[in-house]
C-alpha positions as CSV (number, residue, x, y, z in Angstrom):
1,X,-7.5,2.6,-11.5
2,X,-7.1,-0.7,-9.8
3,X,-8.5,-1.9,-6.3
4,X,-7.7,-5.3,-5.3
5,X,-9.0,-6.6,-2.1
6,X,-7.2,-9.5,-1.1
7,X,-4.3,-11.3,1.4
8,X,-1.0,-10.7,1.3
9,X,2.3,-10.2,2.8
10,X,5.4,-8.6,1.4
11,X,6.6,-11.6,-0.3
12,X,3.0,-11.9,-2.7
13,X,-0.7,-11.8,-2.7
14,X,-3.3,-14.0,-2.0
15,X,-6.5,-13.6,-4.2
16,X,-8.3,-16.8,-3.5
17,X,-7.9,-19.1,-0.8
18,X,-6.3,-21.4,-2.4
19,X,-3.7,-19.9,-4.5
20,X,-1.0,-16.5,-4.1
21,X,1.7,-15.3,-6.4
22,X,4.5,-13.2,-6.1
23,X,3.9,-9.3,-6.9
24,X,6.1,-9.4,-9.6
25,X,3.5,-12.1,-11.1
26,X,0.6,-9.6,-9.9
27,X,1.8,-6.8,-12.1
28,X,2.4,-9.4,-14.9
29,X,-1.6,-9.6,-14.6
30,X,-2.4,-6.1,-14.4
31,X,-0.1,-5.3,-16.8
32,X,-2.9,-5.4,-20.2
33,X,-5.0,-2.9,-18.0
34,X,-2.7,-0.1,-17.7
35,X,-3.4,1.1,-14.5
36,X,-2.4,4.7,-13.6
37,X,-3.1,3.9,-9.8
38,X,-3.6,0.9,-7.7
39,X,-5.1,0.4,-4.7
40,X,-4.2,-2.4,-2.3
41,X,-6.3,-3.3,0.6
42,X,-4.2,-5.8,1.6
43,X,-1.7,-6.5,4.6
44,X,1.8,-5.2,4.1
45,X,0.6,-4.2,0.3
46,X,2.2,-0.9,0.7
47,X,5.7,-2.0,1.7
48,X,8.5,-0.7,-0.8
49,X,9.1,-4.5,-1.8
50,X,5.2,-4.6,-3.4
51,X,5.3,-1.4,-4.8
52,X,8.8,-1.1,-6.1
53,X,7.3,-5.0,-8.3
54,X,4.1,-2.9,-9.3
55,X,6.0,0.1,-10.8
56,X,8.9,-2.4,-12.6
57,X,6.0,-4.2,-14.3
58,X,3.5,-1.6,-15.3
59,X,5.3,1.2,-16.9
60,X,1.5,3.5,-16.9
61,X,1.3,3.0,-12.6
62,X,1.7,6.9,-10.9
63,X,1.0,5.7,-7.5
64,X,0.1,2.7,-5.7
65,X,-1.7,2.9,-2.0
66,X,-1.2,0.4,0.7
67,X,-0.5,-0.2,4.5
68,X,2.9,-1.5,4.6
69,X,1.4,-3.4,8.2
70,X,-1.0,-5.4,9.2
71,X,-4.7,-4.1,8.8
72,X,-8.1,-5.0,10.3
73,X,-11.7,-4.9,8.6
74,X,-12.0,-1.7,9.7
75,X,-8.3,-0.4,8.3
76,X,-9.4,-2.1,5.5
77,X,-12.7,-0.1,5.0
78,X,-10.4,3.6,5.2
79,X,-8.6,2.4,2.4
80,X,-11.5,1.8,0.0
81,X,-12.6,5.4,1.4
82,X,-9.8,6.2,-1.7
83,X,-11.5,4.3,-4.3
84,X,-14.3,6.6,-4.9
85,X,-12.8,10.3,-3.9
86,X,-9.8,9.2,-6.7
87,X,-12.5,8.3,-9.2
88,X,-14.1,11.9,-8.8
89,X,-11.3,12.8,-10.9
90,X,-9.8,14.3,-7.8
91,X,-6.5,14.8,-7.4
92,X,-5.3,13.9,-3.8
93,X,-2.8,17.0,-2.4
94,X,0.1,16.2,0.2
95,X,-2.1,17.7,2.8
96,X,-5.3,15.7,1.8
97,X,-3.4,12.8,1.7
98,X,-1.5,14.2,5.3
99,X,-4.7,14.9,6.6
100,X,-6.4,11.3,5.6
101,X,-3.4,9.7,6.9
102,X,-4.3,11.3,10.5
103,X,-7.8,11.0,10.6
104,X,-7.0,7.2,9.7
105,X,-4.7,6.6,12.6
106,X,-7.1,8.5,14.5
107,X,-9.9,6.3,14.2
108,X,-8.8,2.9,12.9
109,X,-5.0,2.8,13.8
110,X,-4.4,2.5,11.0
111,X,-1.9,3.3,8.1
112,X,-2.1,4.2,4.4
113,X,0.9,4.9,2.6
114,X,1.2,6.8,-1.3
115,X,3.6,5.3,-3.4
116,X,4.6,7.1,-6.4
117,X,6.7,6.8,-9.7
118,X,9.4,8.8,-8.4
119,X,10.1,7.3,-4.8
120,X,11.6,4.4,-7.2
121,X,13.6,6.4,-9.9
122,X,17.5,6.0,-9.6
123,X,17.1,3.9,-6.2
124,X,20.4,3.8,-4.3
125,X,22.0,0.5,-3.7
126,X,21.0,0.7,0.2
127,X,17.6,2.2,-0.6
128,X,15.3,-1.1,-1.0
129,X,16.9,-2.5,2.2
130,X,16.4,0.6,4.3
131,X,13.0,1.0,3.2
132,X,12.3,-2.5,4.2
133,X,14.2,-1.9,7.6
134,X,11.9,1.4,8.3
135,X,8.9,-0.4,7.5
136,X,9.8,-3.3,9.8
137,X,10.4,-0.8,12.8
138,X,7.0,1.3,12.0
139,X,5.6,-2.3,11.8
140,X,6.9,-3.0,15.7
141,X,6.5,1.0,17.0
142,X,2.7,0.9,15.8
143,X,2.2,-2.6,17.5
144,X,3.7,-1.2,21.0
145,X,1.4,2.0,20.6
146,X,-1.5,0.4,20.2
147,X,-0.7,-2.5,22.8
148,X,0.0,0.7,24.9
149,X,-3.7,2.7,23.4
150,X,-6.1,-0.5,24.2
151,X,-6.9,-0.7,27.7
C-alpha cells in the first residue's frame, strides 16, 4: 500500500511546493513499489482521469481511493482513517465501504471514492468522458448542498 498526501487536481499532483507532475508521471514513480492499493488524500485524486493513469502504469494496483472534489483538513483526516483499517489486513466490504462513505459525508462533507481494477477493463469509447462529466456535476451538486447545509 501507498498513501500520498499531497495537492492535486485532475490534470497532476503536487508533492512539494515547488514542483507537480502529471499522474501518468506519478505511477511512473510508484511503479518499482508495486502497490496493490493507493491512497490519495489529495483534491480531485479520485477522479476517473487519476485513477484510470494509476491502473495504466502499475499493472499490481487493485484499488485506488480518492475524493474526486475538493477536500478540507478535515476530509482529508477521513481518508487516512483508510490507511490503518487496510493495513490490518482487512478487507473493506461494499457495505463498509457504503457505510464509511456515509458516515464521511455525515461528518466532514465529504467524499471518498474506491477505484478498482475492473471499473477500467474494456472501457467504452464514451466511458472516460462520462465519468469526467458525472464527477464535474457531483463536484457542483455537493457544492450547492453544502452552500445550502452552512448557515
Amino acid at each position: 500500500m501507498v498513501a500520498i498526501v499531497a495537492h492535486s487536481n485532475v490534470s497532476g499532483v503536487g508533492l512539494t511546493a515547488d514542483s507537480a507532475v502529471s499522474w501518468e508521471v506519478l505511477s511512473h514513480w510508484l511503479l518499482p513499489f508495486s502497490p496493490k492499493v493507493v491512497i490519495l488524500v489529495a483534491c480531485e485524486a479520485g477522479r476517473w482521469v487519476a485513477a484510470r493513469a494509476l491502473f495504466e502504469g502499475i499493472p499490481t494496483l487493485k484499488e485506488v481511493y480518492g475524493s474526486p472534489v475538493l477536500i478540507n483538513d478535515r476530509q482529508a483526516a477521513a481518508i487516512k482513517l483508510l490507511v490503518p483499517y487496510l493495513l490490518s489486513s482487512k478487507r473493506l466490504t461494499v457495505e463498509g465501504l457504503r457505510m464509511g462513505q456515509f458516515v464521511n459525508f455525515l461528518l466532514t462533507r465529504g467524499i471518498v471514492l474506491r477505484r478498482t481494477r475492473r471499473d477500467f477493463r474494456e472501457p467504452g469509447a464514451l466511458e472516460g468522458p462520462a465519468w469526467t462529466a458525472g464527477e464535474e456535476l457531483l463536484k457542483a451538486a455537493l457544492e450547492q448542498l453544502v452552500s445550502t447545509v452552512r448557515p
